[in-house]
PQR file of N, CA, C, O and H, with PARSE charges and radii, in Angstrom:
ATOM      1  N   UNK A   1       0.852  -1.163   0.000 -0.4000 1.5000
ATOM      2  CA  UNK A   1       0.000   0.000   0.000 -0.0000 2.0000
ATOM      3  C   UNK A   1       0.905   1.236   0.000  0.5500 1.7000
ATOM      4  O   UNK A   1       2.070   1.260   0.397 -0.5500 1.4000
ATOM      5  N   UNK A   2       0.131   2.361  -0.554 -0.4000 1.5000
ATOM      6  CA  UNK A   2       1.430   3.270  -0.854 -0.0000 2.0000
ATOM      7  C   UNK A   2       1.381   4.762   0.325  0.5500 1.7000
ATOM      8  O   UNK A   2       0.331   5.405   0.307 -0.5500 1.4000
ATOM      9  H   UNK A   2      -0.815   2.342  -0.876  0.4000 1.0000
ATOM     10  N   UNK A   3       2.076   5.055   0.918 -0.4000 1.5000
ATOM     11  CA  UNK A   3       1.814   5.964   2.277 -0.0000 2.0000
ATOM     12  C   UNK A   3       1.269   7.165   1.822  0.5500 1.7000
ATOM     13  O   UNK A   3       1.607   8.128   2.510 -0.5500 1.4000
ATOM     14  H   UNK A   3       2.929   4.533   0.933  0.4000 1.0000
ATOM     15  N   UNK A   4       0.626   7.385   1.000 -0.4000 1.5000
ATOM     16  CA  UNK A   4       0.135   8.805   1.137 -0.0000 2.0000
ATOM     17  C   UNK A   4      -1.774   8.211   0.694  0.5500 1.7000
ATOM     18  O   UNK A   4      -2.636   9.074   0.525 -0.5500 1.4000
ATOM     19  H   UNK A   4       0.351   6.603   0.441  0.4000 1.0000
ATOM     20  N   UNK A   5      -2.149   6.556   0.565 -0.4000 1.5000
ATOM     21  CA  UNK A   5      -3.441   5.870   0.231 -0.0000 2.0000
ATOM     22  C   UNK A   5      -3.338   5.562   1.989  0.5500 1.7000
ATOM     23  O   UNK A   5      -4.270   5.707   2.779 -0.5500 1.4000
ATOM     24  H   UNK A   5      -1.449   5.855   0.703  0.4000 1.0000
ATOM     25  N   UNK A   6      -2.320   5.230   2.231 -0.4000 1.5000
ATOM     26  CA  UNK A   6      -2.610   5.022   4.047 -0.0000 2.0000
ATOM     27  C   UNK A   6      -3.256   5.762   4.842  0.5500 1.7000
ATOM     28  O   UNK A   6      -4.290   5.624   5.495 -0.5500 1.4000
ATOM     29  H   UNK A   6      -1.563   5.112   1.589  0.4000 1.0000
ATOM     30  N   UNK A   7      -2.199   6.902   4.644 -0.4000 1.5000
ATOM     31  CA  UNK A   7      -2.690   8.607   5.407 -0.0000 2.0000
ATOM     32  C   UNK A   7      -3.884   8.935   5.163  0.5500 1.7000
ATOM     33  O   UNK A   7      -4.723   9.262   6.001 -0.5500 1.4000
ATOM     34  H   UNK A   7      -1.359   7.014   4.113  0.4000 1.0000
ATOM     35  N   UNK A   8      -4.046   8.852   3.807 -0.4000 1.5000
ATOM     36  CA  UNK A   8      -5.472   9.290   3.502 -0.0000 2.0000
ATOM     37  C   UNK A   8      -7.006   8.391   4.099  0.5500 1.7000
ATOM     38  O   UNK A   8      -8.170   8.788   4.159 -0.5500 1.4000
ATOM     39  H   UNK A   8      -3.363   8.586   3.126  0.4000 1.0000
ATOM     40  N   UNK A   9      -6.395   7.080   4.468 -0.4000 1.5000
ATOM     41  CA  UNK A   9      -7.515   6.386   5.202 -0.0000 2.0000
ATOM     42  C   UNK A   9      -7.223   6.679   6.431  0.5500 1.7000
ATOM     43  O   UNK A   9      -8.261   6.583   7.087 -0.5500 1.4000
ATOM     44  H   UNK A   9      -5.449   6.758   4.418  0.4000 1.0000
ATOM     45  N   UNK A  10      -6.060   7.089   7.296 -0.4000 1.5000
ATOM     46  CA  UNK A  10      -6.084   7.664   8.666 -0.0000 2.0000
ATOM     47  C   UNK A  10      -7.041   9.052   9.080  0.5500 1.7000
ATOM     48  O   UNK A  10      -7.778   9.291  10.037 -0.5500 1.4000
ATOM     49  H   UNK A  10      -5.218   7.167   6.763  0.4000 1.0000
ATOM     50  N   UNK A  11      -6.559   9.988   7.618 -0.4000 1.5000
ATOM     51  CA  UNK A  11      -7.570  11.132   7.912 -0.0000 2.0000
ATOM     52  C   UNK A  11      -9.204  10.743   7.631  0.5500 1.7000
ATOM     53  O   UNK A  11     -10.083  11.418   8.167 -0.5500 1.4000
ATOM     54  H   UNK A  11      -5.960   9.794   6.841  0.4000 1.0000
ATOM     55  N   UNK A  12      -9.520   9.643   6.777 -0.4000 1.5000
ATOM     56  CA  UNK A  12     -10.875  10.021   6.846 -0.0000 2.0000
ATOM     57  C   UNK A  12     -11.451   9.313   8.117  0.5500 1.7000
ATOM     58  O   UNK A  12     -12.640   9.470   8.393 -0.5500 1.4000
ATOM     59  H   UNK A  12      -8.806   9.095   6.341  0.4000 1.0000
ATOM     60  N   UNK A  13     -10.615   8.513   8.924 -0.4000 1.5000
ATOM     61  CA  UNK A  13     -11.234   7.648   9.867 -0.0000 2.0000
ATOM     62  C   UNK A  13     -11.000   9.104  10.962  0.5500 1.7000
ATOM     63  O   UNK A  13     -11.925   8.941  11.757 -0.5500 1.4000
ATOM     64  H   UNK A  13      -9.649   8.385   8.700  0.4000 1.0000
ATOM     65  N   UNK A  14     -10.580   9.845  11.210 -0.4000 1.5000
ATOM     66  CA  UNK A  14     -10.374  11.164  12.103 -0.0000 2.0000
ATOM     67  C   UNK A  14      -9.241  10.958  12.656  0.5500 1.7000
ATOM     68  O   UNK A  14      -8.970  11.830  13.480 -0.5500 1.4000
ATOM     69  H   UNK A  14      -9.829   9.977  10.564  0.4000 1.0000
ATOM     70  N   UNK A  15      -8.300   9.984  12.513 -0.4000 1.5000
ATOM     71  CA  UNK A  15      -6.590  10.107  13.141 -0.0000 2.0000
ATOM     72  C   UNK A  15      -6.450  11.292  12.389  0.5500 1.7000
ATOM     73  O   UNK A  15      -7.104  11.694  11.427 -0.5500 1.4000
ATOM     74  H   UNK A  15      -8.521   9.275  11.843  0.4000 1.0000
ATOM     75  N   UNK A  16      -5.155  11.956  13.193 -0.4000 1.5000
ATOM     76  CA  UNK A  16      -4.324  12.812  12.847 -0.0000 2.0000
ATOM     77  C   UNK A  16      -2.560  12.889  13.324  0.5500 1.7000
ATOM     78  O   UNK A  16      -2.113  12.342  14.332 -0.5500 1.4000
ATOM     79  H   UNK A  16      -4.623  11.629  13.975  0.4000 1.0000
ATOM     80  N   UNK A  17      -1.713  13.729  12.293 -0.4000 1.5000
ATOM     81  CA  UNK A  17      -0.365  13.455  12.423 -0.0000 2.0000
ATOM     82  C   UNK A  17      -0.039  14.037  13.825  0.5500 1.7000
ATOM     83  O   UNK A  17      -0.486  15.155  14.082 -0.5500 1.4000
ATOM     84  H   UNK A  17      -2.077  14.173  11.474  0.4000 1.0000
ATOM     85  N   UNK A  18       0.712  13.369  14.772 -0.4000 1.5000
ATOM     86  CA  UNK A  18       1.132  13.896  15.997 -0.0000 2.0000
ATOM     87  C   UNK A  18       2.289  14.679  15.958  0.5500 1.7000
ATOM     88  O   UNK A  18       2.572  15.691  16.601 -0.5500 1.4000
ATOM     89  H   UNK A  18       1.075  12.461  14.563  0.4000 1.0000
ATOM     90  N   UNK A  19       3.058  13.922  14.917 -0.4000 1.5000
ATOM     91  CA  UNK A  19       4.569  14.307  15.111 -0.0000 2.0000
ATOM     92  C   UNK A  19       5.259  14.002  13.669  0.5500 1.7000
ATOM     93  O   UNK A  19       4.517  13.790  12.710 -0.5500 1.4000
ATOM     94  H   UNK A  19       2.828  13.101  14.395  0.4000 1.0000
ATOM     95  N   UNK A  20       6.313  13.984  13.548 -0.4000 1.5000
ATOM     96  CA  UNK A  20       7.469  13.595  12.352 -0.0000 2.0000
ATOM     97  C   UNK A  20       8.411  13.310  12.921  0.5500 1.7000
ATOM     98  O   UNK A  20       8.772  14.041  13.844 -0.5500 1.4000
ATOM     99  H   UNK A  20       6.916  14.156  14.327  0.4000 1.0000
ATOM    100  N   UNK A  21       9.006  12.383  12.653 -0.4000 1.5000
ATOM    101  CA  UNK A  21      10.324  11.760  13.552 -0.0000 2.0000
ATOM    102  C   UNK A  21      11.228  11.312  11.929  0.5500 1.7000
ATOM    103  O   UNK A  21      10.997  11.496  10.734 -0.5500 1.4000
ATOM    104  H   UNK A  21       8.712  11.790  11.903  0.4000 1.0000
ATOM    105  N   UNK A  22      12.303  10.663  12.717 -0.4000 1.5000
ATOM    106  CA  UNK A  22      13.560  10.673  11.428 -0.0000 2.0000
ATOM    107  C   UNK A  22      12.790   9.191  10.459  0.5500 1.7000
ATOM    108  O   UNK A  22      12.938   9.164   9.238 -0.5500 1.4000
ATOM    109  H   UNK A  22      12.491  10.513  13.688  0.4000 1.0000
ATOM    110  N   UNK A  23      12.353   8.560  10.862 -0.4000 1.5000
ATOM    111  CA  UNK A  23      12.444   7.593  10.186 -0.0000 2.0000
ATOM    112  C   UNK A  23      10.433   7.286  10.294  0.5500 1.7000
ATOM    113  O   UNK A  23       9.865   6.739   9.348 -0.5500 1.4000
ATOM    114  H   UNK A  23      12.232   8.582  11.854  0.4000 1.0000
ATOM    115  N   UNK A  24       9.866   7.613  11.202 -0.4000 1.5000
ATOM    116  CA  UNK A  24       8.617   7.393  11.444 -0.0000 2.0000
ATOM    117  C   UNK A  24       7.822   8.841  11.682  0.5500 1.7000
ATOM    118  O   UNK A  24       8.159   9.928  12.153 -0.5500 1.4000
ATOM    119  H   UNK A  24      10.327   8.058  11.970  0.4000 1.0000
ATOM    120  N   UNK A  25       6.256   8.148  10.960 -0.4000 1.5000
ATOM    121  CA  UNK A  25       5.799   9.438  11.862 -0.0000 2.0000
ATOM    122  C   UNK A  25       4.233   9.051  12.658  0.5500 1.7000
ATOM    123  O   UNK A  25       3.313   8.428  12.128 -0.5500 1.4000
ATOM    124  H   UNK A  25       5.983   7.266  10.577  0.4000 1.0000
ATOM    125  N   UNK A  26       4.251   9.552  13.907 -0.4000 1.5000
ATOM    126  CA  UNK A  26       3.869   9.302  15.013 -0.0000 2.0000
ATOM    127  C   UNK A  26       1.966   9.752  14.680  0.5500 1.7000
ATOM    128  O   UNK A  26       1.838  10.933  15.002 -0.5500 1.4000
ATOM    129  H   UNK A  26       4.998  10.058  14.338  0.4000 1.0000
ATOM    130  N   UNK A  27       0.700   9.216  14.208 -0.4000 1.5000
ATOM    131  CA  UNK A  27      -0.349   9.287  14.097 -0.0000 2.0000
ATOM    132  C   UNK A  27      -1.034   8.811  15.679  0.5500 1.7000
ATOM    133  O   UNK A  27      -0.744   7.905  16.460 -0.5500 1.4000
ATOM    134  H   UNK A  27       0.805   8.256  13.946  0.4000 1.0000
ATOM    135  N   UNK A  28      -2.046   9.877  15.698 -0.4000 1.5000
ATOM    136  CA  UNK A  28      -3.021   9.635  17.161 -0.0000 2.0000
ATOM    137  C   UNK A  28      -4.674   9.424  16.281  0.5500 1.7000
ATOM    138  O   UNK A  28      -5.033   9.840  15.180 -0.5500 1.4000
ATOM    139  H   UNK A  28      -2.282  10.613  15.063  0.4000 1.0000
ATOM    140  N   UNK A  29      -5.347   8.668  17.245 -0.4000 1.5000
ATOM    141  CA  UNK A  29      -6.700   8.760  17.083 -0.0000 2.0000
ATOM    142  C   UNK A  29      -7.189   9.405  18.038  0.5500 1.7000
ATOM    143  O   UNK A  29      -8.005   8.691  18.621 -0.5500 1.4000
ATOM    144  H   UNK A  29      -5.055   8.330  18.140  0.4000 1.0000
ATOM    145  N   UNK A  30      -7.101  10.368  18.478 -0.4000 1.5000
ATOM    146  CA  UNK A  30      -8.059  11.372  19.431 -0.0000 2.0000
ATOM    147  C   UNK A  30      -9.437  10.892  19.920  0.5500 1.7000
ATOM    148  O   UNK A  30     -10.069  11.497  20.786 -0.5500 1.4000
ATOM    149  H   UNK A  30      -6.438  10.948  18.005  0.4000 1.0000
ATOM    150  N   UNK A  31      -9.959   9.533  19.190 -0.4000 1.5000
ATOM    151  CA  UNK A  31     -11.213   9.059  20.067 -0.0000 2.0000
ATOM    152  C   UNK A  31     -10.840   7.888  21.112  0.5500 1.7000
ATOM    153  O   UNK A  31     -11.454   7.756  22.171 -0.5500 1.4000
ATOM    154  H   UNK A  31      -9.446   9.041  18.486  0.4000 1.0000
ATOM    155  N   UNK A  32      -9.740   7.021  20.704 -0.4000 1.5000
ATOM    156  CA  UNK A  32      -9.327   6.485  21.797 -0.0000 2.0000
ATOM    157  C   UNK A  32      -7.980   6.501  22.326  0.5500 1.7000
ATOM    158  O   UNK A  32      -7.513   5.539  22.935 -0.5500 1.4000
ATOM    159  H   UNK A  32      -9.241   7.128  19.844  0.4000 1.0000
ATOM    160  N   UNK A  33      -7.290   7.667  22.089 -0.4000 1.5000
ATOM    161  CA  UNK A  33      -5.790   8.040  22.215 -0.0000 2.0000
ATOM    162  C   UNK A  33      -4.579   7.522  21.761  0.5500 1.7000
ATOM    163  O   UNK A  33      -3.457   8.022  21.843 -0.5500 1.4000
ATOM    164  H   UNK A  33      -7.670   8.449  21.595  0.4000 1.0000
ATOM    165  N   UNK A  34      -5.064   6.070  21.093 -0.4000 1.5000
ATOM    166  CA  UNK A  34      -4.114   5.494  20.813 -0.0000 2.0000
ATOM    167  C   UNK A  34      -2.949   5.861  19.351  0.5500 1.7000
ATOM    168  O   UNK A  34      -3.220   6.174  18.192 -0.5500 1.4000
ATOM    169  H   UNK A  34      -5.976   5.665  21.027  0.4000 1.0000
ATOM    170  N   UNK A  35      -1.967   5.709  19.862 -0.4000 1.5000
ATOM    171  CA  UNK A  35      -0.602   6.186  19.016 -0.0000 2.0000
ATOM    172  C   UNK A  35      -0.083   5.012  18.481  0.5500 1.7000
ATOM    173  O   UNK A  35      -0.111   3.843  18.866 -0.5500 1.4000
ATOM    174  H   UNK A  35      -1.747   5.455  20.804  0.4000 1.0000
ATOM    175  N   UNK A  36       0.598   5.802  17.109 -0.4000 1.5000
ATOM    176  CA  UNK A  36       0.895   4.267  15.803 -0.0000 2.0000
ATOM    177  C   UNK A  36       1.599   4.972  15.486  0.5500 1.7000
ATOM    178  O   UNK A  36       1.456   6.192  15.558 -0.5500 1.4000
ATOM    179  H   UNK A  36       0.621   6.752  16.797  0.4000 1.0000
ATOM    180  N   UNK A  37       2.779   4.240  14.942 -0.4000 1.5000
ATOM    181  CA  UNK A  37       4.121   4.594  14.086 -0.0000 2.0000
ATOM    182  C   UNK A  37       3.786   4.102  12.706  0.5500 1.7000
ATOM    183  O   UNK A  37       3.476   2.975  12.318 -0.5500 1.4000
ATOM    184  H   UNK A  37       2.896   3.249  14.883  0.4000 1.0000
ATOM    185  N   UNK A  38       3.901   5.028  12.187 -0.4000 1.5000
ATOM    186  CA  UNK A  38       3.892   4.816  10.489 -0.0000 2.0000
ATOM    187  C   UNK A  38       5.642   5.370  10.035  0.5500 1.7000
ATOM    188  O   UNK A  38       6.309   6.361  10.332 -0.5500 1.4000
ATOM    189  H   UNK A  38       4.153   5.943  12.502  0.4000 1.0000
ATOM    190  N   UNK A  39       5.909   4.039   9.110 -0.4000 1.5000
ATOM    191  CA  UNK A  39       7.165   4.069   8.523 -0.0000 2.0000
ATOM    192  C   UNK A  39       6.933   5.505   7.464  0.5500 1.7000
ATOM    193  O   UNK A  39       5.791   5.898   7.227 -0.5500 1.4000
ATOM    194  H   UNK A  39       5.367   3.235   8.868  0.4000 1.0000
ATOM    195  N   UNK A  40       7.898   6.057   7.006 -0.4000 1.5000
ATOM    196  CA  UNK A  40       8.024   6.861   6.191 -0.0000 2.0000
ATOM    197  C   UNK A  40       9.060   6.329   4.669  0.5500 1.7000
ATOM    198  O   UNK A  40      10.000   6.837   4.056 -0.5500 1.4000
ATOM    199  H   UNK A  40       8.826   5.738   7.199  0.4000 1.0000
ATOM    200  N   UNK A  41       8.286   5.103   4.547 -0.4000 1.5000
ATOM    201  CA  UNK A  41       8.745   4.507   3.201 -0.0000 2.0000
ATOM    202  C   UNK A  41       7.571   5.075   2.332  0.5500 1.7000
ATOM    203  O   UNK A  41       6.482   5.468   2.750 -0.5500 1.4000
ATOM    204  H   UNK A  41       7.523   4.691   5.045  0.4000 1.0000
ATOM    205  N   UNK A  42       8.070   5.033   0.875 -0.4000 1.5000
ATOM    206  CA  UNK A  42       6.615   5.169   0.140 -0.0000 2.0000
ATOM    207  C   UNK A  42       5.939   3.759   0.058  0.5500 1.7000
ATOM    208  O   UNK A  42       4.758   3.807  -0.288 -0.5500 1.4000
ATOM    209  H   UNK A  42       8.954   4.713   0.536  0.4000 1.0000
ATOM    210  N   UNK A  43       6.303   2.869   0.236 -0.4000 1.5000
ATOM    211  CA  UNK A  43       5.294   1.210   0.077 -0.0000 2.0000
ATOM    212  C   UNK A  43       5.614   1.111   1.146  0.5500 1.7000
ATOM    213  O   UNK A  43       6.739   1.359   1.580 -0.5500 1.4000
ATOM    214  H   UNK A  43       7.262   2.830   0.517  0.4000 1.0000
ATOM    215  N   UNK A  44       4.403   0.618   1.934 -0.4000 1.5000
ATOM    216  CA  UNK A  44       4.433   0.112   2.906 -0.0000 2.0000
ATOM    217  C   UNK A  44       4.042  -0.875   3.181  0.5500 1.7000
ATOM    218  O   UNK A  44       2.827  -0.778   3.008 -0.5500 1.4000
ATOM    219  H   UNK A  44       3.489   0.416   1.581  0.4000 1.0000
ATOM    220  N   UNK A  45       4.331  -2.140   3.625 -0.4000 1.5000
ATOM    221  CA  UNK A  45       3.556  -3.564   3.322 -0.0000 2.0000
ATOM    222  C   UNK A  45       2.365  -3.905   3.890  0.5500 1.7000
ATOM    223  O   UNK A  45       2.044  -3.548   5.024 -0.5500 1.4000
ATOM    224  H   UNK A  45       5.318  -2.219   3.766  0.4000 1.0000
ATOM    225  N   UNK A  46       1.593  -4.671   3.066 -0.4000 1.5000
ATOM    226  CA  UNK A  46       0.076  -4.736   3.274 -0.0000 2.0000
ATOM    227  C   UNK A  46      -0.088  -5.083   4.743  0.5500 1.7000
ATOM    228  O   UNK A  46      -0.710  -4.316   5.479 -0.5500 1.4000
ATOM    229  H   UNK A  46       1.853  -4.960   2.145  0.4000 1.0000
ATOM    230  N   UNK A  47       0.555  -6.438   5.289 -0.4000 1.5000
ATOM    231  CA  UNK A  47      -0.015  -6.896   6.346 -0.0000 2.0000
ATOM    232  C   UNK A  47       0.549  -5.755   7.952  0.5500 1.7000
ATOM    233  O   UNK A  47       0.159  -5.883   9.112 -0.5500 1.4000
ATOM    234  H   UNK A  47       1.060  -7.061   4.691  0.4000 1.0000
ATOM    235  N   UNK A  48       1.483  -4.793   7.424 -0.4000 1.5000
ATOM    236  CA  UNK A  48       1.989  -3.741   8.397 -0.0000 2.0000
ATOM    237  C   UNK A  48       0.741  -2.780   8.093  0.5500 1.7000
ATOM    238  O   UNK A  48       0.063  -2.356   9.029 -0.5500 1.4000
ATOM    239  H   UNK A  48       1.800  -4.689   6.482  0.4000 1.0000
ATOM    240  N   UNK A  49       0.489  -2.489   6.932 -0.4000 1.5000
ATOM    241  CA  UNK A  49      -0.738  -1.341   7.104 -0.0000 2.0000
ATOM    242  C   UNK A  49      -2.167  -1.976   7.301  0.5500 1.7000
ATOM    243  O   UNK A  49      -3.161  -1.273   7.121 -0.5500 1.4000
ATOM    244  H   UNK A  49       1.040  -2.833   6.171  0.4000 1.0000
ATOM    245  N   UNK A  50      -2.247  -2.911   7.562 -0.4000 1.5000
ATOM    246  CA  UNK A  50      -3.884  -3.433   7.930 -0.0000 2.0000
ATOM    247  C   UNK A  50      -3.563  -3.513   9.728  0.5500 1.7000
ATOM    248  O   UNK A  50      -4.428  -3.287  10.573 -0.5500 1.4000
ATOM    249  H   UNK A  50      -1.439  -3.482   7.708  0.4000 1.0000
ATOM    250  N   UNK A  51      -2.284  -3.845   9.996 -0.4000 1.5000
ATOM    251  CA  UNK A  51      -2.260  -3.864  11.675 -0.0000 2.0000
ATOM    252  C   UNK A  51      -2.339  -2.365  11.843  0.5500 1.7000
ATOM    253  O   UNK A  51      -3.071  -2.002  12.765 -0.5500 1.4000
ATOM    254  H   UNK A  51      -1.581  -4.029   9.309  0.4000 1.0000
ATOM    255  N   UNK A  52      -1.494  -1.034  10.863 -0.4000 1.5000
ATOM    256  CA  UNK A  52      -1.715  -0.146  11.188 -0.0000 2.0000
ATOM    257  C   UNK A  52      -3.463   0.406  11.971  0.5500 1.7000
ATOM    258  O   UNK A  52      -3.943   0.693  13.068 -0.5500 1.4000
ATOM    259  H   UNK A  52      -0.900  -1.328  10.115  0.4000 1.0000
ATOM    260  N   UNK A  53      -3.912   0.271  10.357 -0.4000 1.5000
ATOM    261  CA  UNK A  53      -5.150   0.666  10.482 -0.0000 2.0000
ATOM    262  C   UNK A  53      -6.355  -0.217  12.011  0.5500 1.7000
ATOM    263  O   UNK A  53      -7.192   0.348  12.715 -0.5500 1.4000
ATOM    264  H   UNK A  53      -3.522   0.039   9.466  0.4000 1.0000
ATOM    265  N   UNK A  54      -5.998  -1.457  12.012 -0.4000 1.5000
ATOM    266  CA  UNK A  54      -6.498  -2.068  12.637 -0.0000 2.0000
ATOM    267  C   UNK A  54      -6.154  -1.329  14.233  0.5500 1.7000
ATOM    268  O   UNK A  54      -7.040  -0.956  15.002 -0.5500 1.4000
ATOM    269  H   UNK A  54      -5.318  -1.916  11.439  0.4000 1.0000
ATOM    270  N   UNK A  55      -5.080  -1.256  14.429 -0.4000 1.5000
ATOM    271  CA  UNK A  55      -5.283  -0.510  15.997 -0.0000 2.0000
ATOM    272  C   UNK A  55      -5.488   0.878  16.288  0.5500 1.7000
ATOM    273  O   UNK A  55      -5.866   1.289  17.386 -0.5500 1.4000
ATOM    274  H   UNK A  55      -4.360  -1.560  13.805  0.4000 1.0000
ATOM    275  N   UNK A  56      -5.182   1.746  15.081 -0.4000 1.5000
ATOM    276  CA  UNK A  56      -6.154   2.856  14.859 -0.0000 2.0000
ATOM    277  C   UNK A  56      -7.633   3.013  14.925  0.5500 1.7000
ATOM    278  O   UNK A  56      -8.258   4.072  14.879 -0.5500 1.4000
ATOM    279  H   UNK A  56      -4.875   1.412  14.190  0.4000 1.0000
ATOM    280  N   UNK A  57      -8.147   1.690  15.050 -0.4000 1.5000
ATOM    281  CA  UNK A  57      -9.463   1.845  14.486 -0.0000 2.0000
ATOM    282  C   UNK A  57      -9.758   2.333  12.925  0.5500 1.7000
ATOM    283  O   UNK A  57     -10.822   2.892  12.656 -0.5500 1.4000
ATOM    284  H   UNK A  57      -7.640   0.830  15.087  0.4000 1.0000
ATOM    285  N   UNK A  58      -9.120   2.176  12.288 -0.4000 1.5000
ATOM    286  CA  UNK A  58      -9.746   3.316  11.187 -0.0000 2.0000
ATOM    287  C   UNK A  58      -9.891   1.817   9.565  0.5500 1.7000
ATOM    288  O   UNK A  58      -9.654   2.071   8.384 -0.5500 1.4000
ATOM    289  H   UNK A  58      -8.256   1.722  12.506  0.4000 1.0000
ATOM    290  N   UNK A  59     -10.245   0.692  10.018 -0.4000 1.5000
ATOM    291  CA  UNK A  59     -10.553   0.324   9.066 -0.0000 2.0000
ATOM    292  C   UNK A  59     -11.766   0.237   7.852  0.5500 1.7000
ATOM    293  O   UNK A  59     -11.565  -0.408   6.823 -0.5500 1.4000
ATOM    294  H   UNK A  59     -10.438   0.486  10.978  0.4000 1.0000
TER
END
């Protein structure tokens, strides 16, 4: 999956970017606080972005 089709399912689920770090960047869901590291590759592998999304809530 490609990180800017990721992001874009983080924002419509209502996560937002917390931070930018060197290698990651740090997304919150503000409905249940929980924080996720997203790689800052452009592909990111499927079964890493479905756990993403999955503990975001934002599937």
């Amino acid at each position: 999956m490609k990180r800017r089709q990721l992001e874009k399912r983080l924002r419509i689920a209502g996560c937002f970017l917390k931070r930018e770090g060197s290698s990651h960047s740090l997304w919150i869901n503000p409905k249940t606080g929980v924080i996720e590291a997203v790689p800052r590759h452009t592909e990111i592998k499927e079964p890493l972005a479905q756990k993403i999304l999955k503990s975001l809530n934002a599937e």
